[in-house]
N, C-alpha and C positions, 0 to 999 in steps of 0.2 A: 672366283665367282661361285663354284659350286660350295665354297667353305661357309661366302655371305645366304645364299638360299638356305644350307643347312639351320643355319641359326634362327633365320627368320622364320623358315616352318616350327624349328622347336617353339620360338616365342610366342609363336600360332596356337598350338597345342596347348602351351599352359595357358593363354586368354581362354583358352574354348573351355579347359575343363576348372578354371575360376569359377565359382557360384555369384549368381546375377541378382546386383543390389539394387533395392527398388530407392531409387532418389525419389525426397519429397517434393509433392507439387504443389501449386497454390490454384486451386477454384474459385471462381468469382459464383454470386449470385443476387438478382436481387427483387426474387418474387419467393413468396413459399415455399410453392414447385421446387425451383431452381435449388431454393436451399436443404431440403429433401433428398433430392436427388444427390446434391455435393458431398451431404453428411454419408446416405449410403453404399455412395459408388468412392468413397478419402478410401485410403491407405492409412494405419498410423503413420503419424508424421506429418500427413497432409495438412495444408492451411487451406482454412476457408476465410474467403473477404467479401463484404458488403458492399455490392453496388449504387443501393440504394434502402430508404427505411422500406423495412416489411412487416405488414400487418398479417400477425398469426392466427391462423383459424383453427389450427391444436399445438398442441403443446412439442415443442420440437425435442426429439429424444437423441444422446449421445450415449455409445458404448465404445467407442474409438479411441485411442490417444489421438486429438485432432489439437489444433491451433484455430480459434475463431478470433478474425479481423474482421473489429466491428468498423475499424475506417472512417468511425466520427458516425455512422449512421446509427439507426433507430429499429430497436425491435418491438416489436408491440402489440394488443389487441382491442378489438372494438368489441367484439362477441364474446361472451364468456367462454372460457378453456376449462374451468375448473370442475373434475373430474368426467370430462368428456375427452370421448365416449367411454374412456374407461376410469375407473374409482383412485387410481393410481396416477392421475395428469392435474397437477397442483400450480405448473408455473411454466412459464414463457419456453424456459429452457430445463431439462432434468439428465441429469448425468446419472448412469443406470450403470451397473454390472462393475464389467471391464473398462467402462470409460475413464480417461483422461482427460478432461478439457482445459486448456489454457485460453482465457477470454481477456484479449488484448486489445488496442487498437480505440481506446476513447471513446465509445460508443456509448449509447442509453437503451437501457431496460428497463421499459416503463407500462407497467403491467395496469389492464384497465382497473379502475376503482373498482372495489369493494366485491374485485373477483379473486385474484390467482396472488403468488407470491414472483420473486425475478428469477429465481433460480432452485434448483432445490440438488441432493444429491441421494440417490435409492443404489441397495445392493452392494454397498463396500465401496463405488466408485469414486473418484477424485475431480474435483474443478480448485483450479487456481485462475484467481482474479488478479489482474498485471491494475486494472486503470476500469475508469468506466463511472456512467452513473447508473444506480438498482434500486427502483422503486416500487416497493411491494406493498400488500398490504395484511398486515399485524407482521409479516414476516416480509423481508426482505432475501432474506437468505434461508434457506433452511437444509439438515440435513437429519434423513433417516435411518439411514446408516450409510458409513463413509466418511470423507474429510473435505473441509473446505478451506482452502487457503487464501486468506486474504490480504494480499499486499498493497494493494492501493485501491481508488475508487472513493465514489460519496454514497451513503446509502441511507433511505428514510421510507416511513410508510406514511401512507395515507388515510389508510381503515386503521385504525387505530383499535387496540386491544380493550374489550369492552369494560376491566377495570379501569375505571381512572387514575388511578394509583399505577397501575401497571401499564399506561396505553402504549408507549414506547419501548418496554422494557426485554421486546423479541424482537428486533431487526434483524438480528441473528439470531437461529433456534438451532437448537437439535433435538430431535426425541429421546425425552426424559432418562427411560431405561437402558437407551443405547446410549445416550453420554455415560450414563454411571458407569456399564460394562466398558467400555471405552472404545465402541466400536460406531458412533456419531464420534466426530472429532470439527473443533472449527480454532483456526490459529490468525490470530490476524496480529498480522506485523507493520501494516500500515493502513493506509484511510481513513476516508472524515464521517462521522458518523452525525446524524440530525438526532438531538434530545438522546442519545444510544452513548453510552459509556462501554465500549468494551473489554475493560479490565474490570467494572465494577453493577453490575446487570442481574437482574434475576431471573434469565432465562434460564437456568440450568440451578437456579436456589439463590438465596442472598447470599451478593458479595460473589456472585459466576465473574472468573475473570479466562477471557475468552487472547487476552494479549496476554499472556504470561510474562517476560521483564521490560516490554517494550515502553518506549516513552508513552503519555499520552499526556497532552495536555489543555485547558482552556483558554480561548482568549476573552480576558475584560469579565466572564463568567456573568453575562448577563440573560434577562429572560429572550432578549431581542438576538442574540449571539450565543445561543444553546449547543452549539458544535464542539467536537471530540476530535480531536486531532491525533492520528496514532503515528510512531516512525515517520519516514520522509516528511509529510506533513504535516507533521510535531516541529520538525528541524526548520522547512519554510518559514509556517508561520512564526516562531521562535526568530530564524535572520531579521525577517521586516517588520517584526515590533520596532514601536517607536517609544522615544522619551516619555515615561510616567505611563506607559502601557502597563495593565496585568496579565503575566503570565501562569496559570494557575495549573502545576504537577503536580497529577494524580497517580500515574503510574513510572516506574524508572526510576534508573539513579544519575545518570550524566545528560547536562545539559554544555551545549558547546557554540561557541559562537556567537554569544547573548552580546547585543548590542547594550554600550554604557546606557544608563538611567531607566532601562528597563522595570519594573520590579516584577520579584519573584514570589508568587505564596506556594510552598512547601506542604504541598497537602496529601502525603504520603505517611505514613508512620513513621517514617526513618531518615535516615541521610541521604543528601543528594549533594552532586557534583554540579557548581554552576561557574564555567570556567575557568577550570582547575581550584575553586574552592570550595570548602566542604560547608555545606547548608544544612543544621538540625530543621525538623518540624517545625514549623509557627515562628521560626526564628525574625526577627525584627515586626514581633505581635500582627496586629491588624492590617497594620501599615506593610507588612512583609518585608523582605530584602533588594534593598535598589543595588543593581549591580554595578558596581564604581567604573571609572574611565581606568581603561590599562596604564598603569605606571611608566612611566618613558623616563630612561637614564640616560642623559646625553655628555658623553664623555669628551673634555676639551684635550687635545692634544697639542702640547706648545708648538710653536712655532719656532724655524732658527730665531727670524726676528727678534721676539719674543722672550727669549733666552738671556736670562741676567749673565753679565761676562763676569768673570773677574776681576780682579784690580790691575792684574799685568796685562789685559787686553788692552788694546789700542783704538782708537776711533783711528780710520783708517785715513781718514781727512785729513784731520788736524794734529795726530798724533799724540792728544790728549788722554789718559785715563778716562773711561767713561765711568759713571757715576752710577753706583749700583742703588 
């Protein structure tokens, strides 16, 4: 007994002098307030979830590693935010400093007309976009210094950039001098972009390509069907084309999974993989490349039945020769 107590106080002693790990929590909110509060009282690590859409009356600031769960809801404004009350509040949401934000959870970012942008990134900090729709305007996204990861989501503006040449041509921005030095960064590896090509853009000069080798490509390429499809959503849309669909790659080199009678236009400079074969540029002219039905080799394996005998085999019947 006194040998069980001894061990037990020892195991006592190292729990107590173990250093105490804060486990992540998840906060709900679903007024301003609430959301305020959540952002400044998180822990990194902490998730914040939406209980409901919230109409913002400034502009909500992140410096935290946090997780925001939009839960399908809506953030939003009726009032202008844009630079109130200070010269520095450009969008719904602004990841500053030290921030980390991951913004998950299907939700919308739907910035009032012809005010603010959905997000933006100041002071080095980082947001990554998991899903979601971000509606801005001339900018959907923007970053001042810092990186924005974009992995999925749909994004368009509605203020439209006063060139008409160029009205869509910032959905994603960064500031000029800090892209060059390389201290703006924006990487997008997936989502659907409105009139916004993000491998081929001039927010950052002609020919900015903000997806570096990721897919991107068009459906049918028409004016009604002006959508950019990058990764995951490149690959969708690509499965559920149908017979005599156009598929039109701008950026990448592997396509996989192309349903027969699809066709492909090759609108890359170079080669591309279109299930497991190799596609030049403009290859099959205007018409492009219809991708063939997979070849099936169906191999007959005899049968004993089947099997020519001999001349000394026997019919087992009649004890005849049977007849080769």
């Amino acid at each position: 007994m006194k040998k069980f107590l001894s061990i037990a106080l020892a195991l006592l002693m190292v729990c107590v002098m173990l250093p105490v790990v804060a486990l992540a929590a998840e906060k709900t909110a679903s007024t301003y307030d609430e959301l305020t509060n959540a952002i400044s009282t998180a822990n990194d690590g902490d998730t914040i979830k939406l209980l409901a859409d919230i109409d913002l009356s400034q502009t909500i600031t992140v410096n935290k590693t946090i997780t925001l769960n939009m839960n399908g809801k809506k953030l939003y404004n009726t009032s202008d935010l844009w630079e109130k009350p200070t010269d520095d509040n450009w969008s719904l949401i602004s990841v500053r400093g030290s921030g980390n934000l991951t913004i998950t959870g299907n939700g919308t970012f739907a910035a009032k007309v012809n005010d603010c942008y959905a997000v933006d990134v100041q002071g080095g900090a980082t947001v990554t976009i998991k899903n979601g729709t971000f509606i801005g305007n001339v900018h959907a996204v923007y970053v001042l210094t810092g990186t924005a990861n974009v992995e999925g989501g749909t994004y368009s503006v509605q203020q439209k950039y006063p060139d008409p040449a160029k009205a869509d041509e910032f959905v994603l921005n960064c500031y000029d001098a800090h892209h060059k030095d390389g201290t703006a960064r924006i990487n997008v590896t997936g989502g659907t972009f409105k009139n916004f090509n993000p491998a081929d853009n001039k927010a950052e000069g002609k020919g900015n390509n903000f997806a570096d080798n990721s897919l991107v490509v068009q459906k049918n390429n028409t004016v009604q069907n002006n959508d950019f499809y990058v990764g995951n959503a490149a690959n969708e849309v690509i499965a559920a084309a149908s017979k005599g669909e156009e598929i039109f790659v701008l950026n990448g080199t592997t396509l996989t999974n192309v349903p027969a009678g699809v066709i492909i236009q090759n609108g890359t400079d170079g080669e591309i993989t279109v299930n497991g074969e190799k596609i030049g540029p403009n290859e099959g002219g205007d018409s492009g490349y219809v991708v063939p039905a997979p070849t099936t080799i169906v191999i007959i394996t005899p049968s004993e039945d089947t099997t020519p005998k001999t001349d000394d085999q026997k019919n087992p019947s009649t004890g005849a020769n049977d007849v080769v």
